[in-house]
N, C-alpha and C positions, 0 to 999 in steps of 0.2 A: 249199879250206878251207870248211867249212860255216859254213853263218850262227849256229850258237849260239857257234863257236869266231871266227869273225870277231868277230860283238857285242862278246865277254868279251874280245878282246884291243884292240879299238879303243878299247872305255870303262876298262881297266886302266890308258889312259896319261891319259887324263883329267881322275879324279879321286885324292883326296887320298888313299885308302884302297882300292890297289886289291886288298887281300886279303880284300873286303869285297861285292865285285863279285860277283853270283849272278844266274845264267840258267836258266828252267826252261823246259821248251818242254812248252805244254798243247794235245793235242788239241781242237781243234771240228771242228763238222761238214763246213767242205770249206776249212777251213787247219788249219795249226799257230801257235798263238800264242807269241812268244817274251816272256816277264818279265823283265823286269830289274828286280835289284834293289841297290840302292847306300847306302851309309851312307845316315842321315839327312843329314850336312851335305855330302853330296857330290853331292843331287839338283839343285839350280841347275846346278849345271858339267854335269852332263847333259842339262837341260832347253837351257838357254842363255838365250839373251835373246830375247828374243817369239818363242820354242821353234823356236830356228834350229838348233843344235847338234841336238836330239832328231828333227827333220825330215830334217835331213842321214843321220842315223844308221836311220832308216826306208825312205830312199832307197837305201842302202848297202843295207841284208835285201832290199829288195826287186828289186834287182839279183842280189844272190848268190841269193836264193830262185829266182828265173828260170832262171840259170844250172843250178841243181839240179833244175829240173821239179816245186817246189815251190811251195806256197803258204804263205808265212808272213806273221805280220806283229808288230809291237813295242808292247809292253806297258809302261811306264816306272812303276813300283811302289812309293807313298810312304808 
C-alpha cells in the first residue's frame, strides 16, 4: 500500500468525518510532502494530545516511505 493510501485510510477510522479526509502529495526538492487535510473539528483527533497521535502517524509514512525507496514526509493542514 502506498503511503498517500495508507495516511487516508488510517485517518478515515479516526475521525468524525471521514468523507472529509484529503491527502495531496507536493513535490520538494528531495522529498514528497504528504497534506492532510480534515474537517475543522476533526484536527485535535488527529493532532492528539501533546501530538502523540500525529507523531505516530509520521512514524507510520516514514516507514511505508522506506519500504517504497521514498522520501516523504506529513504535513497536518488547519
Amino acid at each position: 500500500m502506498h503511503s498517500e493510501a495508507l495516511l487516508r485510510y488510517i485517518v478515515s477510522f479516526l475521525v468524525d468525518k471521514p468523507e472529509s479526509v484529503n491527502v495531496r502529495e507536493v513535490e520538494a526538492e528531495d522529498e514528497t510532502i504528504l497534506e492532510l487535510i480534515v474537517a475543522p473539528e476533526d484536527i485535535g483527533k488527529v493532532i492528539g494530545r501533546n501530538g502523540r497521535i500525529a507523531k505516530s502517524l509520521r512514524t507510520l509514512i516514514a516507514a511505508s516511505s522506506a519500504k517504497e525507496g521514498k522520501n516523504y514526509s506529513l504535513e497536518i493542514i488547519d
